[in-house]
Every structure is written in C-alpha cells, then in structure tokens.
TORPA-4810 file (N, C-alpha, C, O; in nm, 3 decimals):
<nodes>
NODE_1_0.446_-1.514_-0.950_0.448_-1.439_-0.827_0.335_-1.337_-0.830_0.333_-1.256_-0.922_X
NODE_2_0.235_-1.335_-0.733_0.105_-1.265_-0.692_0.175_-1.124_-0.621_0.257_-1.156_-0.534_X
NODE_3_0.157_-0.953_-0.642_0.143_-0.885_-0.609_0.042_-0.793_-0.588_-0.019_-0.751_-0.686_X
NODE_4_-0.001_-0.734_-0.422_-0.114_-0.702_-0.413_-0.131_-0.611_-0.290_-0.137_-0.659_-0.177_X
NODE_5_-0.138_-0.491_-0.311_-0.210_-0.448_-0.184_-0.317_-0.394_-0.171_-0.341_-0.285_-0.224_X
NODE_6_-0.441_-0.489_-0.067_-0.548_-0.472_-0.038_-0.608_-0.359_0.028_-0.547_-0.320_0.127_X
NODE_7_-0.735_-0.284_-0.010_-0.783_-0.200_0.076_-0.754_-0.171_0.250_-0.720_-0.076_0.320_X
NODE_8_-0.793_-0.320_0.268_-0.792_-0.350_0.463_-0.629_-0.285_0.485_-0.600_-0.184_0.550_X
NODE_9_-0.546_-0.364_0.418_-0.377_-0.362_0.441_-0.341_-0.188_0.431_-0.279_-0.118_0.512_X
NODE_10_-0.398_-0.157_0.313_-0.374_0.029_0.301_-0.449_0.097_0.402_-0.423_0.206_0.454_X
NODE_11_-0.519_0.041_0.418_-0.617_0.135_0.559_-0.546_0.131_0.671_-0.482_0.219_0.727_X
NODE_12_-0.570_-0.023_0.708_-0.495_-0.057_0.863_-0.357_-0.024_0.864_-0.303_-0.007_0.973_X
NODE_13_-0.299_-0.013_0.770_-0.151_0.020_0.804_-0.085_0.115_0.677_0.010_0.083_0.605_X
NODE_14_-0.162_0.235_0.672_-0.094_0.299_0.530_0.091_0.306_0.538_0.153_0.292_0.432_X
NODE_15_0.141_0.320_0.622_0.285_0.323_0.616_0.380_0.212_0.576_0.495_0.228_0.536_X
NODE_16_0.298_0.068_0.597_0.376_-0.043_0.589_0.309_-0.049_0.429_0.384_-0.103_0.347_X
NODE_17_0.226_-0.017_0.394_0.143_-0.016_0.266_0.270_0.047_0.147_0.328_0.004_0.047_X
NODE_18_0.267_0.150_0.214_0.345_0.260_0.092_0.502_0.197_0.102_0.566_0.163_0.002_X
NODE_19_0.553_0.188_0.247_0.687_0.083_0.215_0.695_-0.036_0.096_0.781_-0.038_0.008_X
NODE_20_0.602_-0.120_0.109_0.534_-0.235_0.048_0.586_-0.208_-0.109_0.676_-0.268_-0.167_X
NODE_21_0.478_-0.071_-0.173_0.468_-0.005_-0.290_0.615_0.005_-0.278_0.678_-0.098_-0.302_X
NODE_22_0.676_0.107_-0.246_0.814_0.129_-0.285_0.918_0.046_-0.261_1.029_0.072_-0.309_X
NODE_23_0.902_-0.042_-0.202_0.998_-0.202_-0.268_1.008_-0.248_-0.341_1.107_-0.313_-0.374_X
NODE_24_0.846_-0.223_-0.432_0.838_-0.294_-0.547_0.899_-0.156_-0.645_0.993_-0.182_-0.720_X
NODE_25_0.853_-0.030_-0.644_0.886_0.082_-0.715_1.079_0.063_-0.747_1.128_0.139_-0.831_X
NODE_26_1.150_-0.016_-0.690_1.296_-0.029_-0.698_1.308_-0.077_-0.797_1.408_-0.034_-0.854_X
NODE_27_1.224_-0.193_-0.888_1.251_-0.266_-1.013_1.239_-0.166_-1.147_1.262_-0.193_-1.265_X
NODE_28_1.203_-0.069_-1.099_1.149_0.070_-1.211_1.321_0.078_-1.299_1.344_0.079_-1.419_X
NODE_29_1.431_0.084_-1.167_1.549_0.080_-1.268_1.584_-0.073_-1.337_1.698_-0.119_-1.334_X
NODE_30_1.508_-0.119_-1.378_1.562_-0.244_-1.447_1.479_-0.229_-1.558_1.528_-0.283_-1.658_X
NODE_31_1.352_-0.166_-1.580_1.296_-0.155_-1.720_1.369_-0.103_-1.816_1.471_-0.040_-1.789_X
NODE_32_1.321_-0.127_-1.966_1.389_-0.069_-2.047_1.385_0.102_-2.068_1.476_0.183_-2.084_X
NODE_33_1.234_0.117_-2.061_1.206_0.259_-2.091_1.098_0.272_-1.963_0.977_0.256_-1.982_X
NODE_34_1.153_0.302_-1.834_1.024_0.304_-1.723_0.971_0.453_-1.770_0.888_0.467_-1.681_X
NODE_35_0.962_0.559_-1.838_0.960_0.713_-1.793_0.794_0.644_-1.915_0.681_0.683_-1.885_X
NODE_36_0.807_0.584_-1.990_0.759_0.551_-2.080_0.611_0.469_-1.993_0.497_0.464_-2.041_X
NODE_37_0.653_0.416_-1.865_0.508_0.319_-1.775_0.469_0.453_-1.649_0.374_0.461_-1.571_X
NODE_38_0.561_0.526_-1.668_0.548_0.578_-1.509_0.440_0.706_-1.545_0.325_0.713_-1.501_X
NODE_39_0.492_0.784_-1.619_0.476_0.919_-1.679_0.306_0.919_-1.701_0.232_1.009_-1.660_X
NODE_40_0.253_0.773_-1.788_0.081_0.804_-1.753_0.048_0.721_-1.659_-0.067_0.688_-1.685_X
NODE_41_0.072_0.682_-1.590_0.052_0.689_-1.400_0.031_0.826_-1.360_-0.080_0.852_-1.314_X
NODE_42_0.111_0.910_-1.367_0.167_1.015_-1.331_0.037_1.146_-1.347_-0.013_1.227_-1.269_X
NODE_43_0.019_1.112_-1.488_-0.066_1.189_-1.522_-0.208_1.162_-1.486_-0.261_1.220_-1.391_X
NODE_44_-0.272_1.070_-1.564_-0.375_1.009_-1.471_-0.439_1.042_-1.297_-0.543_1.084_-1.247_X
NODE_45_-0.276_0.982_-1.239_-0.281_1.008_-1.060_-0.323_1.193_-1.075_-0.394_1.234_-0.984_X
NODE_46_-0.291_1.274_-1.158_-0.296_1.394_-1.091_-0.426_1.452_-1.170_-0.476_1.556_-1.127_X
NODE_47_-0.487_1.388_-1.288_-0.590_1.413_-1.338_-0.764_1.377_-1.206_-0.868_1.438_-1.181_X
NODE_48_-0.700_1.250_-1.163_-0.769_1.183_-1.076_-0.797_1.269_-0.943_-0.902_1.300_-0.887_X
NODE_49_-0.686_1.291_-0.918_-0.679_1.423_-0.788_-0.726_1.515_-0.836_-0.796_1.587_-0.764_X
NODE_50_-0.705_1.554_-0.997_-0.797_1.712_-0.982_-0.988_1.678_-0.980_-1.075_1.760_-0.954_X
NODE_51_-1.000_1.571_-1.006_-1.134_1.524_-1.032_-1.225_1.515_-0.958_-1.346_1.524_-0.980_X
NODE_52_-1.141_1.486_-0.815_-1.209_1.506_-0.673_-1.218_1.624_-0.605_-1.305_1.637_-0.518_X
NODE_53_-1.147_1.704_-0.630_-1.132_1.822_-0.595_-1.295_1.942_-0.593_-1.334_2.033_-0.666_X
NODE_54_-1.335_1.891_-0.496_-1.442_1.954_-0.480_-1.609_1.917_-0.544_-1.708_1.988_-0.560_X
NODE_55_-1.576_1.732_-0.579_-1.662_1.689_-0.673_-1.696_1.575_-0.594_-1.614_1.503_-0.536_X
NODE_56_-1.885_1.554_-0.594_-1.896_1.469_-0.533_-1.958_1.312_-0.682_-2.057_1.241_-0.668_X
NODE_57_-1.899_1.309_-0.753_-1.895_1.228_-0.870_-1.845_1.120_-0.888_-1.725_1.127_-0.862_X
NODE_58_-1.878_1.012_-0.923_-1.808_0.903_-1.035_-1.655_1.002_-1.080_-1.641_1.105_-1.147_X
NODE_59_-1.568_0.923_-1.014_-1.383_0.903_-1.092_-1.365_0.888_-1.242_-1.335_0.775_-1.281_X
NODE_60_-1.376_0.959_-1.308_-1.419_0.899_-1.463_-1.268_0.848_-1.514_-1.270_0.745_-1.581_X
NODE_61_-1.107_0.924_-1.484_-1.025_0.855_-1.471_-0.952_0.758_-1.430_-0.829_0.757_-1.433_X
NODE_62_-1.049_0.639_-1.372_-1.022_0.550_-1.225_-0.984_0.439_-1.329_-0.874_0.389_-1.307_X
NODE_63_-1.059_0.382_-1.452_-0.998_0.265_-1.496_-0.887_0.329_-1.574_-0.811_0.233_-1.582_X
NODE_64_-0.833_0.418_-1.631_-0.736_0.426_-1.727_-0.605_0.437_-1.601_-0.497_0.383_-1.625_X
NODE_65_-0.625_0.505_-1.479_-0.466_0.446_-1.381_-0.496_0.312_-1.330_-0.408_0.251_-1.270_X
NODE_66_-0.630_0.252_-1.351_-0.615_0.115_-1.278_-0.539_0.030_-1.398_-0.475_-0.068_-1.361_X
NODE_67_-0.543_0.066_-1.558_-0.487_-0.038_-1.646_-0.335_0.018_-1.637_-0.240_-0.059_-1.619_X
NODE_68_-0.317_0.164_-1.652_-0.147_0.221_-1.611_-0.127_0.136_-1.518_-0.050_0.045_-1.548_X
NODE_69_-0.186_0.135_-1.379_-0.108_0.049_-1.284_-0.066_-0.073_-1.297_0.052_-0.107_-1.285_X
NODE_70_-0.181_-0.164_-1.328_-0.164_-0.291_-1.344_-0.041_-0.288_-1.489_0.060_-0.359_-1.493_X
NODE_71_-0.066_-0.233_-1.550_0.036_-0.283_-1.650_0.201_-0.249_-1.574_0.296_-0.327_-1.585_X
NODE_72_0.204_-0.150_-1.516_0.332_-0.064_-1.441_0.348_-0.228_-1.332_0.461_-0.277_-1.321_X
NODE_73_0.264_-0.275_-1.283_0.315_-0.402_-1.174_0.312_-0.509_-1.288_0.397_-0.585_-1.244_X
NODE_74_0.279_-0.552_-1.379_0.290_-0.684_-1.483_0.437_-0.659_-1.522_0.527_-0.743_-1.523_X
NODE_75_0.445_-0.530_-1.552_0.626_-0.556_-1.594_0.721_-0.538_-1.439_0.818_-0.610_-1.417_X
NODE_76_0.689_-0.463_-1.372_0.811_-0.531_-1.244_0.802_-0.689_-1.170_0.882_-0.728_-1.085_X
NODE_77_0.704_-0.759_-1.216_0.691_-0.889_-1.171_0.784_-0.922_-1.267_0.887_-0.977_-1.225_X
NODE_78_0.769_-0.893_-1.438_0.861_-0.971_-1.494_1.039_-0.942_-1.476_1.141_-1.009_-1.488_X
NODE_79_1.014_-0.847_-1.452_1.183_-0.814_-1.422_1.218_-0.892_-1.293_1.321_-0.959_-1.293_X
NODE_80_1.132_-0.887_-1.175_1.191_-0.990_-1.094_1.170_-1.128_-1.101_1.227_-1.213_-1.031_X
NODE_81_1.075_-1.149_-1.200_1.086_-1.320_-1.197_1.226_-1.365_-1.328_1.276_-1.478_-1.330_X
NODE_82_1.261_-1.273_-1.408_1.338_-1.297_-1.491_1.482_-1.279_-1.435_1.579_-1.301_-1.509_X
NODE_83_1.501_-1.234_-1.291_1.587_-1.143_-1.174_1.641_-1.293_-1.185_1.743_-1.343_-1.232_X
NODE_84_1.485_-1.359_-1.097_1.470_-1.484_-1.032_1.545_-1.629_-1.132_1.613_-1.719_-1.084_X
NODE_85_1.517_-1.616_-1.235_1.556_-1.712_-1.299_1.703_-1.716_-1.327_1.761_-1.824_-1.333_X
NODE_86_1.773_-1.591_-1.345_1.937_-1.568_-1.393_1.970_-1.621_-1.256_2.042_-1.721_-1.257_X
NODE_87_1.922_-1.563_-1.110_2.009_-1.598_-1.055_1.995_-1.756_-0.976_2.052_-1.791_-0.872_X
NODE_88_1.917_-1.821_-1.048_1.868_-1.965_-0.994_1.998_-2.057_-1.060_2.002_-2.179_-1.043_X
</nodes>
C-alpha cells in the first residue's frame, strides 16, 4: 500500500491534506513505542521552524524530518497492512 501527499494536493487543498495526514496519524495507537517515532518528528518539525525564522537559507534540518517522517509512515503502513491481513 502507497502513501502520499503531494505538493499540488497540500497546496490546492491544505484542509483535505491535513485530514488525509490525520487518518493516517490514528495508527500511532497501534505502535509499540510511537512517543519513541513521534518525539524526533517533533523535534526536528520545531528545529526546522526555528530555522526559518527570519532566514533566507538552505533548511539544514530538512533531510533528518524527511527520514523521521518517512520512517514514522513505513511503520503505520505496516500496522495497517498487518490490520489488513488478521482481518482477511
């Protein structure tokens, strides 16, 4: 199962975007230790925000929440494809 939301999709429609995100954000209670995937998201996201903050620069924190993220969506795919399989 492919999860993805595209630039165009977050632009043209940030509300159906962030719904989107937090549908998937529901599988967070099925991890074992989510505080453990979320927490450097967390940090990162607010390192990232302070980075812009008045800076017209290169994101120097942009790949370390892009691998937090992607790893944070690799495990809610598996919780719902493993969802998917119990209840097949």
């Amino acid at each position: 199962m492919s999860w993805h939301i595209g630039r165009t999709e977050a632009l043209a429609d940030p509300v159906a975007a962030r719904l989107k995100a937090l549908d998937k954000l529901r599988g967070l209670a099925e991890l074992d230790d989510p505080e453990s995937v979320v927490v450097p998201i967390l940090i990162d996201a607010i390192l990232m925000a302070e980075s812009y903050r008045g800076a017209r620069h290169q994101i120097t924190f942009l790949p370390e929440l892009t691998r937090s993220v992607d790893q944070l969506i690799r495990e809610l795919n598996l919780v719902e494809t493993t969802k998917e399989w119990t209840d097949a």
